[in-house]
LOKOL-497666 format. One record per residue (C-alpha): residue number from 0; z, y, x. Coordinates in pm, whole numbers, plus 50000, padded with zeros to 5 digits. Each point is the difference from the previous one (the first is absolute). Example, Ala and Ser with C-alpha at 12.3 -4.5 7.8 and 13.67 -1.06 7.14 Angstrom:
// residues 2
+-----+-------+-------+-------+
: num :     z :     y :     x :
+-----+-------+-------+-------+
:   0 : 50780 : 49550 : 51230 :
:   1 : 49934 : 50344 : 50137 :
+-----+-------+-------+-------+
END
This chain:
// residues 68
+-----+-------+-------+-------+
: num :     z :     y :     x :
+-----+-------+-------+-------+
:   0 : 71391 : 18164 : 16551 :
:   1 : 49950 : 50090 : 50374 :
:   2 : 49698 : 49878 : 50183 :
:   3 : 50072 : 49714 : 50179 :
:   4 : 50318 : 49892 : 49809 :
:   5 : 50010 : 49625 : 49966 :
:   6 : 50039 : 49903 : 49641 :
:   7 : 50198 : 49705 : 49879 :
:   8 : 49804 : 49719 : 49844 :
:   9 : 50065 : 50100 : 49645 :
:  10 : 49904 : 50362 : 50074 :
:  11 : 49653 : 49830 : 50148 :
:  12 : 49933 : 49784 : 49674 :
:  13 : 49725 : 50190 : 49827 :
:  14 : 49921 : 50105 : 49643 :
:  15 : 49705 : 50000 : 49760 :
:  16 : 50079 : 50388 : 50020 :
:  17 : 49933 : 49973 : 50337 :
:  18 : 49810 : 50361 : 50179 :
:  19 : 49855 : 50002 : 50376 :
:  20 : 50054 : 50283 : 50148 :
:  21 : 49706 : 50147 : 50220 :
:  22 : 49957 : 50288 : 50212 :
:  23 : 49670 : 49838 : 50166 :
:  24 : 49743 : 50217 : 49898 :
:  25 : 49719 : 49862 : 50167 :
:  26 : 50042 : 49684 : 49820 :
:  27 : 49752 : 49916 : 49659 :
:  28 : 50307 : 49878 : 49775 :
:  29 : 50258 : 50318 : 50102 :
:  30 : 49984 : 50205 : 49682 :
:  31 : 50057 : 50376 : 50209 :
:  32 : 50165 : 50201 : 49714 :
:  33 : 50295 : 49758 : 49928 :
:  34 : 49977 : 49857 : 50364 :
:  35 : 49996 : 49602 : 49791 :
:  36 : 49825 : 49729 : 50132 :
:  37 : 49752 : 49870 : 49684 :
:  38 : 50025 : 49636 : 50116 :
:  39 : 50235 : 49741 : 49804 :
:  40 : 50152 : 49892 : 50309 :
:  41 : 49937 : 49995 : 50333 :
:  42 : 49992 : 49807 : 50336 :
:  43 : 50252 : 50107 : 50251 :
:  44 : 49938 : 49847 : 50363 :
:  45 : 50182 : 50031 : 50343 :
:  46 : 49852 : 50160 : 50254 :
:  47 : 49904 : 49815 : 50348 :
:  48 : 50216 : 50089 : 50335 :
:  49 : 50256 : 50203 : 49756 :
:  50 : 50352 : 49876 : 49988 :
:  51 : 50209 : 50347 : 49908 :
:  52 : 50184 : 49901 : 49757 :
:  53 : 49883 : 50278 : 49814 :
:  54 : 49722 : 50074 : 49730 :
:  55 : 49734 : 50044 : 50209 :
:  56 : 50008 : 49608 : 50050 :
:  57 : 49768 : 49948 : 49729 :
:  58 : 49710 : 50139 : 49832 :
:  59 : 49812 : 50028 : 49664 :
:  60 : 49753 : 49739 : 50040 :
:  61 : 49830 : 50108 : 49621 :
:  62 : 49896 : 50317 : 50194 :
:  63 : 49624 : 50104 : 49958 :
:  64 : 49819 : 50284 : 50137 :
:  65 : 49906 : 50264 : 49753 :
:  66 : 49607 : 50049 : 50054 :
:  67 : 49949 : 50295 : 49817 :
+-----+-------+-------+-------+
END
């Protein structure tokens, strides 16, 4: 699927086989080699002052700094 394709609302209903993709690698629950986000699930926000009608409306709100 392309980035920023809208999906129809069965395509959005989620699975128990569910995967997060992740290519954050400064955050704790990215696993690097499989770029997979460890987490169950996730909390996906919109961000303030951004009305693009694109992607980069909201954010990974699960996100935490990997303190190595």
């Amino acid at each position: 699927m392309k980035i920023g394709t809208r999906l129809t609302e069965e395509e959005g209903k989620m699975d128990k086989k569910q995967n997060i993709n992740c290519t954050v690698s400064s955050c704790k629950y990215n696993n690097t080699q499989n770029q997979k986000c460890q987490l169950e699930s996730i909390i996906v926000t919109p961000v303030d002052g951004v009305d693009t009608t694109n992607p980069d409306e909201s954010m990974c709100s699960s996100y935490d700094y990997e303190d190595e």
